[in-house]
SEDREN-462808 format. One line per field, with one value per residue: chain; x, y, z of N, C-alpha, C, O in turn. Coordinates in nm, 2 decimals. Layout:
N
mol [A  ...] $
neast [X  ...] $
nnorth [Y  ...] $
nup [Z  ...] $
caeast [X  ...] $
canorth [Y  ...] $
caup [Z  ...] $
ceast [X  ...] $
cnorth [Y  ...] $
cup [Z  ...] $
oeast [X  ...] $
onorth [Y  ...] $
oup [Z  ...] $
***
This chain:
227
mol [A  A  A  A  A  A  A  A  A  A  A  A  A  A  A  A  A  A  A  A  A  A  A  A  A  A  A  A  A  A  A  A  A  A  A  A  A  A  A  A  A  A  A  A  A  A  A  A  A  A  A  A  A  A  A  A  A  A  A  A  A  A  A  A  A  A  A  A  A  A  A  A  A  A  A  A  A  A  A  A  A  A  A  A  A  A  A  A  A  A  A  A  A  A  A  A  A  A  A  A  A  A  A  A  A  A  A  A  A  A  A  A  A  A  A  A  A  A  A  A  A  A  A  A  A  A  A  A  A  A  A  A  A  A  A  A  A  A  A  A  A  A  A  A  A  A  A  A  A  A  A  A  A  A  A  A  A  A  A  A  A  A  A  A  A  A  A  A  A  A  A  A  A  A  A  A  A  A  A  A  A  A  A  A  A  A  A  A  A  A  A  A  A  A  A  A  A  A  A  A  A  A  A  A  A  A  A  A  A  A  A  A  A  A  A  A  A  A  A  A  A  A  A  A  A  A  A] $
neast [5.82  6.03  5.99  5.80  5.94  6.09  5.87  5.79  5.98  6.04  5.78  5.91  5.92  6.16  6.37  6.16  5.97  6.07  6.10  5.85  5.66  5.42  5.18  5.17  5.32  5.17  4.98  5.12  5.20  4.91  4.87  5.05  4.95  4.72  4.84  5.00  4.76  4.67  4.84  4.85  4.61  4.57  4.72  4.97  4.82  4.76  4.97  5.14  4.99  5.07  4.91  5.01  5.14  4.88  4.80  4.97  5.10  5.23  5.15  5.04  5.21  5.48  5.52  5.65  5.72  5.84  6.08  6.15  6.30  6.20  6.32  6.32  6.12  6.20  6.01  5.89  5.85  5.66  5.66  5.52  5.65  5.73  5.97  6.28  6.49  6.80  7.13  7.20  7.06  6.82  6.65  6.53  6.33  6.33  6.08  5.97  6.18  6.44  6.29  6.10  5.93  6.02  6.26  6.42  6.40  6.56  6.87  6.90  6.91  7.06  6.98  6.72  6.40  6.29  6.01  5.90  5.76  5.64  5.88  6.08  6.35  6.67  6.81  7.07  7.08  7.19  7.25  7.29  7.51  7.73  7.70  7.78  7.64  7.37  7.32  7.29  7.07  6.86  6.68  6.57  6.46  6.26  6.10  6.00  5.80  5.55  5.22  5.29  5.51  5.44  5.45  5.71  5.75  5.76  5.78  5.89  5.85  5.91  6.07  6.48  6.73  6.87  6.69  6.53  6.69  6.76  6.52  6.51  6.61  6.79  6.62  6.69  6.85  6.82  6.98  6.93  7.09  7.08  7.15  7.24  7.32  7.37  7.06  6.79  6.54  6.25  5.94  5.72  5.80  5.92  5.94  5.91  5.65  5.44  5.21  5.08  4.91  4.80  4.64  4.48  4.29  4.22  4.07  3.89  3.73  3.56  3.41  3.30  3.17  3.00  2.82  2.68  2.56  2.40  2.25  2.16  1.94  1.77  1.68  1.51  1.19  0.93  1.10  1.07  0.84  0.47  0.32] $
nnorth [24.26  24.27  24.12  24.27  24.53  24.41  24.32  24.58  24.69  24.53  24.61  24.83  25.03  25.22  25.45  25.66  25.54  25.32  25.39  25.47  25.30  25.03  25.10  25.36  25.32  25.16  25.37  25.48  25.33  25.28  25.57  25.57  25.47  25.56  25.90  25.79  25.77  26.01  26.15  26.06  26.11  26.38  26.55  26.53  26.58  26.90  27.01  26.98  27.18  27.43  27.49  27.48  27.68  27.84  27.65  27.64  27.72  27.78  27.59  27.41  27.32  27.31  27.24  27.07  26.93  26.65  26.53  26.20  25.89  25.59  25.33  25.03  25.12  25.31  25.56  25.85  25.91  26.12  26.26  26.45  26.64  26.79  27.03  27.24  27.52  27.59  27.72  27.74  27.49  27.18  27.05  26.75  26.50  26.18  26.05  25.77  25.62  25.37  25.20  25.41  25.44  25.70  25.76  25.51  25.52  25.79  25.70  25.53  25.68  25.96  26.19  26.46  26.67  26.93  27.10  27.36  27.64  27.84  27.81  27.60  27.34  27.18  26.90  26.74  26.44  26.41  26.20  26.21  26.15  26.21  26.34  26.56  26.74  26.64  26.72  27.04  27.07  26.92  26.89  27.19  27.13  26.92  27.10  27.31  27.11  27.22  27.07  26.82  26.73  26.64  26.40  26.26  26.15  26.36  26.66  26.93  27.16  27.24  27.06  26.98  26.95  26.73  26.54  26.53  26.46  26.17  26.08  26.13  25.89  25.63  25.78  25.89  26.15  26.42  26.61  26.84  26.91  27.24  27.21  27.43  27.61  27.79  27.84  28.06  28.08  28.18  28.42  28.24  27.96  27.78  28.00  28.22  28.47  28.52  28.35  28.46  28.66  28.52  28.32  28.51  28.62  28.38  28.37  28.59  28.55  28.36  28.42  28.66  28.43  28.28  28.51  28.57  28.38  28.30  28.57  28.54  28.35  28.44  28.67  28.53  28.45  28.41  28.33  28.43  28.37  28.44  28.61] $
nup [-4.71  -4.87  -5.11  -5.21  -5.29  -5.49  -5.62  -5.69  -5.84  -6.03  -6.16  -6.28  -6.15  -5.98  -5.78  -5.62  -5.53  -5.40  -5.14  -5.02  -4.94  -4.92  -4.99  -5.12  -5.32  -5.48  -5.56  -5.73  -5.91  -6.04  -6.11  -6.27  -6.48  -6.54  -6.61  -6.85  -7.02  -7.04  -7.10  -7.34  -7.49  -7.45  -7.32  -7.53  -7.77  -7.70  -7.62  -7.84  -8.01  -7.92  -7.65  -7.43  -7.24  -7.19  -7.00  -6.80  -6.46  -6.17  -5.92  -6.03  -6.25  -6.50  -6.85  -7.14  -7.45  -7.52  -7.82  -7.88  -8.07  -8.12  -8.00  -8.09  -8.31  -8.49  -8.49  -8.48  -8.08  -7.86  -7.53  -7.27  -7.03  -6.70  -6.63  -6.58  -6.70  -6.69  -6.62  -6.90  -7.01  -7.05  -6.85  -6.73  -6.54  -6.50  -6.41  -6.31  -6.34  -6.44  -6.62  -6.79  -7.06  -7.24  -7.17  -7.19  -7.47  -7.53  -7.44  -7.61  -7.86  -7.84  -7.94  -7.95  -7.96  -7.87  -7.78  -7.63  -7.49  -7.72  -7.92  -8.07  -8.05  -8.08  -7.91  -7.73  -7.52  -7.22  -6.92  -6.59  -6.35  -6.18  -5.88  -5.72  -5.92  -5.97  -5.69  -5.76  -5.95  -5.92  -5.74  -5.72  -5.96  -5.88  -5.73  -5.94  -6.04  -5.93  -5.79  -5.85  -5.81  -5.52  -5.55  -5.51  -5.23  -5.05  -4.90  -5.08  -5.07  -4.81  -4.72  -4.67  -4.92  -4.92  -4.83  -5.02  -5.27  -5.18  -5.18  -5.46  -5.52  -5.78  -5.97  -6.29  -6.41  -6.63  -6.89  -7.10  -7.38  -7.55  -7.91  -8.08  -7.91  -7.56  -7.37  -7.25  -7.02  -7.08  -7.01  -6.99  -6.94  -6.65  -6.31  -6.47  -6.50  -6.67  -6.67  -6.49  -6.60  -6.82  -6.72  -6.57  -6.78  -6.88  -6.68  -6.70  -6.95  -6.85  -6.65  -6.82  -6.99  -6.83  -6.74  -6.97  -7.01  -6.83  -6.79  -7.05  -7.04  -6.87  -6.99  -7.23  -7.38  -7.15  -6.90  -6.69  -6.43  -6.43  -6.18] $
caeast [5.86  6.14  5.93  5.73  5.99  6.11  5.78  5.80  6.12  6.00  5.73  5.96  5.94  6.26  6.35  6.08  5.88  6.14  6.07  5.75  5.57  5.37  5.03  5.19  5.38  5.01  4.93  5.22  5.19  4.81  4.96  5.17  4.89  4.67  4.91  5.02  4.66  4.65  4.94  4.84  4.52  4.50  4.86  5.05  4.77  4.72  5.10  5.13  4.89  5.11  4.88  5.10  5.15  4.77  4.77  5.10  5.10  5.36  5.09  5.04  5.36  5.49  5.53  5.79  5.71  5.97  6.06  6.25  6.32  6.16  6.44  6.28  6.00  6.27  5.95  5.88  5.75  5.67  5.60  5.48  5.74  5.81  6.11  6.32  6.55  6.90  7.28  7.20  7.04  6.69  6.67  6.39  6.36  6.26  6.06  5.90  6.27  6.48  6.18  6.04  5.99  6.10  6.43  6.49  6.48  6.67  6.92  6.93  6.94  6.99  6.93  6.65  6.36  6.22  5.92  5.92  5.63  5.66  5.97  6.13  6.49  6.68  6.90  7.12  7.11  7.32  7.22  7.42  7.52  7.76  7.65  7.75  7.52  7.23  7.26  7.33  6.98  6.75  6.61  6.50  6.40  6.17  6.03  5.90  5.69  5.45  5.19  5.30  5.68  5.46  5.47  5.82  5.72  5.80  5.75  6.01  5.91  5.99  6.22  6.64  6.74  6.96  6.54  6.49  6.77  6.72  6.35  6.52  6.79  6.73  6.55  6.73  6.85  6.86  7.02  6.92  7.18  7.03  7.24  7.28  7.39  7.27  6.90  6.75  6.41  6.13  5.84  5.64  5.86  5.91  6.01  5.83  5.55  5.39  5.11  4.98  4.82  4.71  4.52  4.39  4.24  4.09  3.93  3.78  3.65  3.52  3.31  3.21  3.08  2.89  2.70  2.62  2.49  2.29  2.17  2.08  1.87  1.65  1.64  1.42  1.04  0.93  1.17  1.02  0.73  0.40  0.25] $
canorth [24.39  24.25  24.08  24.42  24.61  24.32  24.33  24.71  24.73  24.45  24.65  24.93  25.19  25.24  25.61  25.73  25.39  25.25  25.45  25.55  25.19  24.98  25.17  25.49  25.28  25.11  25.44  25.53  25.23  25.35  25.67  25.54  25.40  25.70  25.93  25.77  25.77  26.10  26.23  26.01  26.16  26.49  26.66  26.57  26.67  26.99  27.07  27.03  27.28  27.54  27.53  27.46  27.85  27.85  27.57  27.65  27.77  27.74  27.51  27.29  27.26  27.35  27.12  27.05  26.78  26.60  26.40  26.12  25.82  25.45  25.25  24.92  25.15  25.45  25.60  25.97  25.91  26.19  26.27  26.59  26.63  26.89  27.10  27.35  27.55  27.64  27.70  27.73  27.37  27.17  26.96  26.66  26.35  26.00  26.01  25.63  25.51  25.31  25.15  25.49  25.46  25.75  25.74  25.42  25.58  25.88  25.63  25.47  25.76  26.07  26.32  26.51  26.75  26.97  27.21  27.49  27.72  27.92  27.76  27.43  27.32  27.04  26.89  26.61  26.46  26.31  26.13  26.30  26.07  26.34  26.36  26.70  26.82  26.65  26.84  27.14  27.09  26.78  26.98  27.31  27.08  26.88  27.22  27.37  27.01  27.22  27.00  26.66  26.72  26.56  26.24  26.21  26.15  26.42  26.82  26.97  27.31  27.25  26.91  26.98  26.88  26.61  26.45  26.54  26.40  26.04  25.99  26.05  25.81  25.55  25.87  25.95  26.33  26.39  26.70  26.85  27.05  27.24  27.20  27.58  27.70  27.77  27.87  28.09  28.10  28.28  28.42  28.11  27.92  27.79  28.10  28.34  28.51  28.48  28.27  28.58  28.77  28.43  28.28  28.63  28.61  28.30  28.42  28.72  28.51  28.20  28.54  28.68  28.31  28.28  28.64  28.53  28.22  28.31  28.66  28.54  28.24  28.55  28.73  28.42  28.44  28.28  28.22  28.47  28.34  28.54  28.58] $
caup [-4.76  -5.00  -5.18  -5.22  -5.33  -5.61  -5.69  -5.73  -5.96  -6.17  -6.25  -6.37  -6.08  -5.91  -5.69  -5.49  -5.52  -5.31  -5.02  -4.97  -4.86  -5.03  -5.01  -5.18  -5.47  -5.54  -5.57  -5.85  -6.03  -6.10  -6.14  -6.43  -6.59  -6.55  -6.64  -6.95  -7.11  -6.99  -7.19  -7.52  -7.57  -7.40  -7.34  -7.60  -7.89  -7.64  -7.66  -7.98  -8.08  -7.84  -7.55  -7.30  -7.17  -7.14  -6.83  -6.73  -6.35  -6.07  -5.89  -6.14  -6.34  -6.67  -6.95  -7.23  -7.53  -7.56  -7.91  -7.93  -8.17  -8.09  -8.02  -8.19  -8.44  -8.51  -8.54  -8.35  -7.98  -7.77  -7.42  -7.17  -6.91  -6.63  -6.67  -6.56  -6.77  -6.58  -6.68  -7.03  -7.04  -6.99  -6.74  -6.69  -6.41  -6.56  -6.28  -6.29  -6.30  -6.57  -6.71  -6.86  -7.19  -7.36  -7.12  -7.27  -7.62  -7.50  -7.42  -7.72  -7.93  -7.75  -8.04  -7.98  -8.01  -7.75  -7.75  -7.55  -7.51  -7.86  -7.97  -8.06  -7.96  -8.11  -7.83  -7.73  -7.38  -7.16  -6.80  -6.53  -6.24  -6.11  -5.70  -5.74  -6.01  -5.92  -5.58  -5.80  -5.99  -5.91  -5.62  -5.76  -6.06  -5.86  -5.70  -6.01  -6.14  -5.91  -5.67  -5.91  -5.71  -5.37  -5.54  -5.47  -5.10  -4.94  -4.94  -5.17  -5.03  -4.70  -4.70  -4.71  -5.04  -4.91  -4.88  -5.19  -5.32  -5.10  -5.25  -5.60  -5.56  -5.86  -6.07  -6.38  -6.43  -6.77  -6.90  -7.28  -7.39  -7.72  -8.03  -8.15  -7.78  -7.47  -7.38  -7.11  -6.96  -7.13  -6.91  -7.01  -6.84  -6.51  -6.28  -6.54  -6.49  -6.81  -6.63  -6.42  -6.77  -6.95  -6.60  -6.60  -6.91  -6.89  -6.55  -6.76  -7.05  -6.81  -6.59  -6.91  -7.08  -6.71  -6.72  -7.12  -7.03  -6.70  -6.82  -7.15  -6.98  -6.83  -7.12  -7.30  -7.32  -7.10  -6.85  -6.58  -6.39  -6.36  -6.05] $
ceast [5.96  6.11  5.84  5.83  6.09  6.06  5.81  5.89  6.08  5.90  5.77  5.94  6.08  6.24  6.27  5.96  5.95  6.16  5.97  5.66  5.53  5.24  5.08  5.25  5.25  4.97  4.98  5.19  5.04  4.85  4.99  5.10  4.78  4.71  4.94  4.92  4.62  4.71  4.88  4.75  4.47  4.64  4.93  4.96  4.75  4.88  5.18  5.09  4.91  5.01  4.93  5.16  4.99  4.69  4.84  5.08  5.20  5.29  5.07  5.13  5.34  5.55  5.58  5.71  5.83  5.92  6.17  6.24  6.28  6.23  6.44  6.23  6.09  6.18  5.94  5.83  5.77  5.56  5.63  5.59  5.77  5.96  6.15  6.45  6.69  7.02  7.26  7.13  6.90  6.70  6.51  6.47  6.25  6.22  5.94  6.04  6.33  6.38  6.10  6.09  6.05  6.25  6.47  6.52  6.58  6.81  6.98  6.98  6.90  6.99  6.79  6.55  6.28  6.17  5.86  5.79  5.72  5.80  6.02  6.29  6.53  6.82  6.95  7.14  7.19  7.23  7.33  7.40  7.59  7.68  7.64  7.64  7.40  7.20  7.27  7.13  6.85  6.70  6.55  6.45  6.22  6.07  5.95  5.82  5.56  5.38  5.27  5.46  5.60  5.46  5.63  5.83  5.73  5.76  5.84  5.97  5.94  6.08  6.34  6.67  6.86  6.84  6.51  6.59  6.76  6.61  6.43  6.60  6.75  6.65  6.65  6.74  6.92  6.92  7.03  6.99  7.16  7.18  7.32  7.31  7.28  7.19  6.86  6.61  6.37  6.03  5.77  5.69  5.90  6.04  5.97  5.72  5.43  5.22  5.00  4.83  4.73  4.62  4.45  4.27  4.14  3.99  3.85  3.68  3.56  3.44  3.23  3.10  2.96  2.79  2.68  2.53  2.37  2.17  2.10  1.95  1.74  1.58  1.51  1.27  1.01  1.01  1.15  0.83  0.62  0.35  0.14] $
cnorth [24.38  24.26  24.21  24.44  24.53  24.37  24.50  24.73  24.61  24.52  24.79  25.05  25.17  25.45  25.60  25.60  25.33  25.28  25.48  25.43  25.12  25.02  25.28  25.42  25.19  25.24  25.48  25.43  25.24  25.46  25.72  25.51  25.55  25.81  25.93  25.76  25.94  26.23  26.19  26.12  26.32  26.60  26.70  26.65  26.86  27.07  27.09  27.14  27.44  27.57  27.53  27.58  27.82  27.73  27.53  27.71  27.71  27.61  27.38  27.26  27.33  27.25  27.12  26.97  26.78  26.45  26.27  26.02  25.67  25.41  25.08  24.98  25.24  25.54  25.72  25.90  26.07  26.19  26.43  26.56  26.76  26.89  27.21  27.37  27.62  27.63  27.68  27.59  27.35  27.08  26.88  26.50  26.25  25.96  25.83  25.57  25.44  25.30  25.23  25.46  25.57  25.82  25.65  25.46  25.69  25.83  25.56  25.58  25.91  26.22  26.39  26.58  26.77  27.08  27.28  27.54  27.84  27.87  27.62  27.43  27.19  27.02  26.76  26.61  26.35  26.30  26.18  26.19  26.17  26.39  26.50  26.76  26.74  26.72  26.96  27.15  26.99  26.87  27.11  27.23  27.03  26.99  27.27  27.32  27.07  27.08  26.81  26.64  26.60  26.43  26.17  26.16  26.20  26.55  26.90  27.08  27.32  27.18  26.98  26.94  26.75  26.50  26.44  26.41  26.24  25.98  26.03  25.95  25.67  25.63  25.92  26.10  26.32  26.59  26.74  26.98  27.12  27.27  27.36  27.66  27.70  27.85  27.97  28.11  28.22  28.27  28.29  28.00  27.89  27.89  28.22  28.37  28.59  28.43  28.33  28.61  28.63  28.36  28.39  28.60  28.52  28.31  28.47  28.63  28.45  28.37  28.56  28.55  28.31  28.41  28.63  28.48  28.26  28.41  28.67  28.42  28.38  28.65  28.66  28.46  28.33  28.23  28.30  28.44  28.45  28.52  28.58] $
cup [-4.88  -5.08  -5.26  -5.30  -5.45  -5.69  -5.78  -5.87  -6.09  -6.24  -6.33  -6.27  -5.95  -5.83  -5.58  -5.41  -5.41  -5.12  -4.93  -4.87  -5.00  -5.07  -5.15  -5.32  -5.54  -5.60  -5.72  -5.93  -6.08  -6.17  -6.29  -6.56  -6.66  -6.67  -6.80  -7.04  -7.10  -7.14  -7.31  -7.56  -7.52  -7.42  -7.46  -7.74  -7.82  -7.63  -7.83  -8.07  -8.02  -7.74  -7.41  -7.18  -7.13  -6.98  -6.78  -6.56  -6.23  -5.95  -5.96  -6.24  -6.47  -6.74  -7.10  -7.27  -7.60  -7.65  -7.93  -8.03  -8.11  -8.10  -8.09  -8.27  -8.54  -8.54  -8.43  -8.21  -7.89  -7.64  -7.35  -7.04  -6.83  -6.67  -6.57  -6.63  -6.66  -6.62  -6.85  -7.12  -7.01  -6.96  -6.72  -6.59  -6.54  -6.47  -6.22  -6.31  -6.43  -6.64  -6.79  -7.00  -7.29  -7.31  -7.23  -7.45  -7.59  -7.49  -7.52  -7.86  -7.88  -7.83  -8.00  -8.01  -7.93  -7.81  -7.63  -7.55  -7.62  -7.93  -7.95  -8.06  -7.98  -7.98  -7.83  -7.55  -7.33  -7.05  -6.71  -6.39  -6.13  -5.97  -5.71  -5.83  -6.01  -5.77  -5.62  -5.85  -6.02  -5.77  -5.65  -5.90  -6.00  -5.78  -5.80  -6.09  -6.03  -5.75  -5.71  -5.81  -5.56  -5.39  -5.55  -5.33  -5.00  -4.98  -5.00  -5.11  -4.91  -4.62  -4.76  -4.83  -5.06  -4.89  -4.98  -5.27  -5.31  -5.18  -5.40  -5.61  -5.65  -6.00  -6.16  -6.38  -6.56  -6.79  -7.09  -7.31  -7.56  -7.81  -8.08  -8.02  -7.66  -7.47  -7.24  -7.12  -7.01  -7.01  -6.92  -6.96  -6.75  -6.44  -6.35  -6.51  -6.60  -6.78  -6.59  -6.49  -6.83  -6.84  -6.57  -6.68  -6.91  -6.81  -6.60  -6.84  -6.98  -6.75  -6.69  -7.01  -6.97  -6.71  -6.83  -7.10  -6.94  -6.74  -6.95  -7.10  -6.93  -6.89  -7.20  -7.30  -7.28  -6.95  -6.69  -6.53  -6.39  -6.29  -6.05] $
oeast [5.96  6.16  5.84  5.82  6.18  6.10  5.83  5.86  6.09  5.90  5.70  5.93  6.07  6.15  6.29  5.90  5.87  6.22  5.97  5.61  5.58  5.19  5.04  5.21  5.25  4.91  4.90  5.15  5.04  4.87  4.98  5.13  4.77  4.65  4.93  4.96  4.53  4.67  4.85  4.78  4.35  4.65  4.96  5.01  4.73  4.88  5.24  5.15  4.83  5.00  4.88  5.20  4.98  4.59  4.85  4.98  5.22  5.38  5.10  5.10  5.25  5.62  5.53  5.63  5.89  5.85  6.27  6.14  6.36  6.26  6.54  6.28  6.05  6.22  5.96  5.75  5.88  5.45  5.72  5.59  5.84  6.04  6.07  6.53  6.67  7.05  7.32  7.13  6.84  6.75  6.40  6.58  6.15  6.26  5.88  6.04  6.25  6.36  6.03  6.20  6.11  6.32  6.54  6.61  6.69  6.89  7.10  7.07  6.78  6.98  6.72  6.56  6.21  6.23  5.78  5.71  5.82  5.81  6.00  6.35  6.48  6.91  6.91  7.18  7.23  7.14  7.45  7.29  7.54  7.60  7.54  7.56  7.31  7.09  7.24  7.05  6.76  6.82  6.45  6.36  6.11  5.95  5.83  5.75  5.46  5.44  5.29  5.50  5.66  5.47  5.66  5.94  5.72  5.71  5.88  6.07  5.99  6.14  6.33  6.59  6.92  6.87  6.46  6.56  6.74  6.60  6.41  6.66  6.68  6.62  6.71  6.64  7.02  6.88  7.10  6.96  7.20  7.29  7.44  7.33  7.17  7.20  6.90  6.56  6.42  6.02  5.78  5.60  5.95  6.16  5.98  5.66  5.37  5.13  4.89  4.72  4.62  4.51  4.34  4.16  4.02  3.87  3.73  3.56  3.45  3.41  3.11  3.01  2.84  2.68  2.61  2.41  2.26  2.05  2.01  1.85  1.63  1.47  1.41  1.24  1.02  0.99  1.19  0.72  0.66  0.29  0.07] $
onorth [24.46  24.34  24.21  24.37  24.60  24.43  24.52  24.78  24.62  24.50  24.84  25.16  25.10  25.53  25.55  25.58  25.28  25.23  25.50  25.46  25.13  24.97  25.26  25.46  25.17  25.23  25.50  25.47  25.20  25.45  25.81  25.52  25.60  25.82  26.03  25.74  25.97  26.32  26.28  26.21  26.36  26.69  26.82  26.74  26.95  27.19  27.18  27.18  27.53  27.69  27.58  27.56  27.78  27.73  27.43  27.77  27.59  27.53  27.27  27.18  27.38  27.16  27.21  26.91  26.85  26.35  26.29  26.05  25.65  25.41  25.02  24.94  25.26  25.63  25.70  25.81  26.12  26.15  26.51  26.46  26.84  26.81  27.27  27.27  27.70  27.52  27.59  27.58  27.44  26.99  26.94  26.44  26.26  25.86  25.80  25.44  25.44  25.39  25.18  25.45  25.54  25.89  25.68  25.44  25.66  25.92  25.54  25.55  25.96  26.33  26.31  26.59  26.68  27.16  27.23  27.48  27.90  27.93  27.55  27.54  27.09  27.10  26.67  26.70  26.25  26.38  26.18  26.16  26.20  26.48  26.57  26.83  26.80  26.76  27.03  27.23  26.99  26.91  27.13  27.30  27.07  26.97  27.29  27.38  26.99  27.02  26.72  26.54  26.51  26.34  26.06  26.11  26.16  26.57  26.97  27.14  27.43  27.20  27.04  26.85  26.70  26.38  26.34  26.30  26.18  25.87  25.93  25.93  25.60  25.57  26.01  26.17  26.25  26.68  26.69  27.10  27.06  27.33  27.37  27.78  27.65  27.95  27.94  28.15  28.33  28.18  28.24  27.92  28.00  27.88  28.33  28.28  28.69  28.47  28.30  28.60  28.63  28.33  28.36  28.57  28.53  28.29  28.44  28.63  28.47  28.44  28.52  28.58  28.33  28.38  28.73  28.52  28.25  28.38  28.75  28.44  28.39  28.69  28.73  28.50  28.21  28.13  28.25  28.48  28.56  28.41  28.56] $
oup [-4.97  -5.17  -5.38  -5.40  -5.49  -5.79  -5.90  -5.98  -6.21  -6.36  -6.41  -6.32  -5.86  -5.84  -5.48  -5.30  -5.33  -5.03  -4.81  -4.76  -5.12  -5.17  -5.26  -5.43  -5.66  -5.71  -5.81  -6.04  -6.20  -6.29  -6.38  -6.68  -6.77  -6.78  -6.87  -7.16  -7.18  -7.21  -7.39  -7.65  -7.54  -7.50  -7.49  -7.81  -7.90  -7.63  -7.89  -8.18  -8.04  -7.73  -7.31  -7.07  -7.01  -6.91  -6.72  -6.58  -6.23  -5.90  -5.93  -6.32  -6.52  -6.68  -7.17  -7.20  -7.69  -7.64  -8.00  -8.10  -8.02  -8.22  -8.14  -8.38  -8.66  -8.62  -8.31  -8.24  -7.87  -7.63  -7.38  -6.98  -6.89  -6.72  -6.50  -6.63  -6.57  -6.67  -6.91  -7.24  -6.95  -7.04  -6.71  -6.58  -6.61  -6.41  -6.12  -6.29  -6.53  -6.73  -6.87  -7.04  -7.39  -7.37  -7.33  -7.52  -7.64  -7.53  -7.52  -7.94  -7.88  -7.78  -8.06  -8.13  -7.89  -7.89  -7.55  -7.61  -7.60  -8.03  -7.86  -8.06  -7.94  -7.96  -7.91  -7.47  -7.38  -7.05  -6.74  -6.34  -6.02  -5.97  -5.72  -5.78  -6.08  -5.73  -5.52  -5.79  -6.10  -5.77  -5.58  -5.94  -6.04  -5.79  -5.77  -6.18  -6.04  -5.67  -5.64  -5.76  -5.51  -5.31  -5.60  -5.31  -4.89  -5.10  -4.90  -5.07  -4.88  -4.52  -4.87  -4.84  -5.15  -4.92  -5.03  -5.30  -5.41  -5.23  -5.47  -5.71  -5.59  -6.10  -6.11  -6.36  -6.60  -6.71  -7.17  -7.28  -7.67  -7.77  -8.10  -8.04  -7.65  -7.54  -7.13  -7.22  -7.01  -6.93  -6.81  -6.92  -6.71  -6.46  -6.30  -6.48  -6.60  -6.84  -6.61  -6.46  -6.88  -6.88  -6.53  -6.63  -6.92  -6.84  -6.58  -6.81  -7.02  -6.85  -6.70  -7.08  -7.00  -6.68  -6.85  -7.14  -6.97  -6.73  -6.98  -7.17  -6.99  -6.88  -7.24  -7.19  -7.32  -6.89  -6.59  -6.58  -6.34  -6.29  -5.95] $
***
């Protein structure tokens, strides 16, 4: 099991990896890889383009692109990250553990540049070790990443948050304090209800493309049999 959990940390997952076994951290370290092709070619062109309100939902998380500076390339990198906005600040977990890469730029140069659903947000963050304030807000944080919170190992909505806390221990709490003051939660945002109207909406359209599609198919010549 040592040996395991070496292994683990050498490959750059510390926190929750360190708890769960060695089935479940197989699972993360897929996960990671997953994930990260996930974001390149789907999220972040899909956040970019402001859709990020449109597959927002309290089930499935809400999502921040966050920019930082390549600490060898200085060149932009950005990444999709749950959030929650609280005390005037925005709050994200490095939740794969030191080894995330765009901690390690944050780290290096913690200037910088958060998109919001309809607005952008230049910030500077700091890493909060502070016992107290990660029990202040690493627990309702990991609550609103939605169902992606169970891969901390445990049930954030009905685990104590002294569990919570335990499976993050080794998880970075980053804190982006924007530049021009502090920020509060727009409906689009987790805790808003912004999501209701626009998962609406797509219900309606996605019904009406299906009674297009179905009732034009019967419409066709041709497409009713004669007896």
């Amino acid at each position: 099991m040592t040996s395991m959990a070496t292994a683990q940390r050498g490959a750059g997952l510390d926190g929750p990896v360190a708890h769960v076994g060695p089935v479940l951290a197989a699972i993360l370290l897929t996960l990671r890889f997953s994930i990260n092709r996930l974001n390149r070619w789907l999220m972040v062109p899909a956040l970019r383009r402001g859709l990020g309100p449109w597959v927002a939902t309290p089930a499935g998380g809400y999502l921040l692109l966050l920019q930082t500076r390549g600490r060898r390339t200085g060149l932009p990198r950005q990444a999709p990250l749950s959030y929650r906005i609280a005390d005037g600040s925005i709050w994200v977990l490095a939740g794969f553990g030191p080894a995330t890469q765009w901690y390690r730029n944050l780290i290096a140069s913690p200037e910088v540049e958060v998109r919001l659903p309809g607005r952008s947000v230049r910030c500077v963050a700091t890493e909060i070790d502070a016992p107290e304030l990660r029990r202040t807000f690493a627990p309702g944080l990991v609550r609103a990443t939605g169902l992606p919170g169970l891969l901390i190992g445990c049930n954030p909505w009905t685990a104590p948050d002294d569990r919570i806390l335990a499976q993050l221990e080794g998880v970075p709490l980053i804190r982006l304090d924007p530049v021009d003051g502090p920020i509060a939660a727009s409906p689009d945002d987790p805790g808003g209800r912004a999501w209701l109207w626009r998962q609406g909406f797509l219900g309606l359209v996605t019904v009406i493309a299906w009674w297009l599609v179905r009732f034009g198919r019967r419409g066709r010549p041709g497409a009713q049999r004669v007896g």
